[in-house]
N, C-alpha and C positions, 0 to 999 in steps of 0.2 A: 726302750723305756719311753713312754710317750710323754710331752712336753705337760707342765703343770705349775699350779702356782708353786711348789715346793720343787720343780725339776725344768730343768733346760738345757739344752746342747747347742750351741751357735758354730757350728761346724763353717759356716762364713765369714766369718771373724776373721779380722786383717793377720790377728795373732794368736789365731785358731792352728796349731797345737799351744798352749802357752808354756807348758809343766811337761818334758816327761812324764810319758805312763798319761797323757793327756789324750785318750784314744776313745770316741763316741762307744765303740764297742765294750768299754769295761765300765761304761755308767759315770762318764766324768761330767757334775753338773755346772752348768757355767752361770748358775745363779748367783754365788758371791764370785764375780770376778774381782771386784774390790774388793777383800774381805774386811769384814766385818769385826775380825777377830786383830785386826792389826794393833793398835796401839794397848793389846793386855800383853802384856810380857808372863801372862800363867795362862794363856790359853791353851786350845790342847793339842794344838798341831804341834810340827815339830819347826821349828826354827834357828837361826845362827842368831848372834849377836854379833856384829863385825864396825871397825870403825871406818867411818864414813867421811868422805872428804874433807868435809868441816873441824874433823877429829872427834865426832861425837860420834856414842854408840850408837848401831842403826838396827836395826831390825832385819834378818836376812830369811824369806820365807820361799825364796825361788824353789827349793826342793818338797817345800810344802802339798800335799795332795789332800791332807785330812779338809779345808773345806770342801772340795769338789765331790764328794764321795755322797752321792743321793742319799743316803741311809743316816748319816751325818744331822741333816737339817735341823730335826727337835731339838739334837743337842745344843747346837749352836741358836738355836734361837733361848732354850733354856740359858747359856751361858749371858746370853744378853739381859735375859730379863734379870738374873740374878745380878751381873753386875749393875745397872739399874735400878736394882731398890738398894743399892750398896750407897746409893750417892746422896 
């Protein structure tokens, strides 16, 4: 898959595998490394709730892959613009 505004692979990356299943050859894009979908607790990956040091609930997305998946992007960029006109 070649590099695009909607796709990327940074196979140089200090923490390039970051994810399990994080392998150039099955299309993992590393455009949201930060994701984007973090602070919605309905978004649509799959995620833990776990309590976190402080004793507050934290967000647990390490097993997460739904952002990385090229085919994904619309979605997620859909999911932003909705929550967005939500506010």
């Amino acid at each position: 898959m070649e590099a695009s505004s909607k796709y990327f692979c940074n196979t140089k990356c200090r923490y390039y595998p970051c994810h399990s299943g994080a392998e150039r050859e099955t299309g993992f894009n590393c455009l949201f490394c930060y994701c984007p979908l973090y602070p919605f607790d309905d978004c649509p990956g799959t995620f833990e709730m776990s309590t976190g040091k402080s004793g507050k609930a934290v967000k647990n997305c390490t097993d997460c892959l739904w952002p990385h998946v090229p085919e994904h992007y619309s979605e997620i960029i859909s999911f932003l613009v909705q929550k967005n006109n939500e506010e």
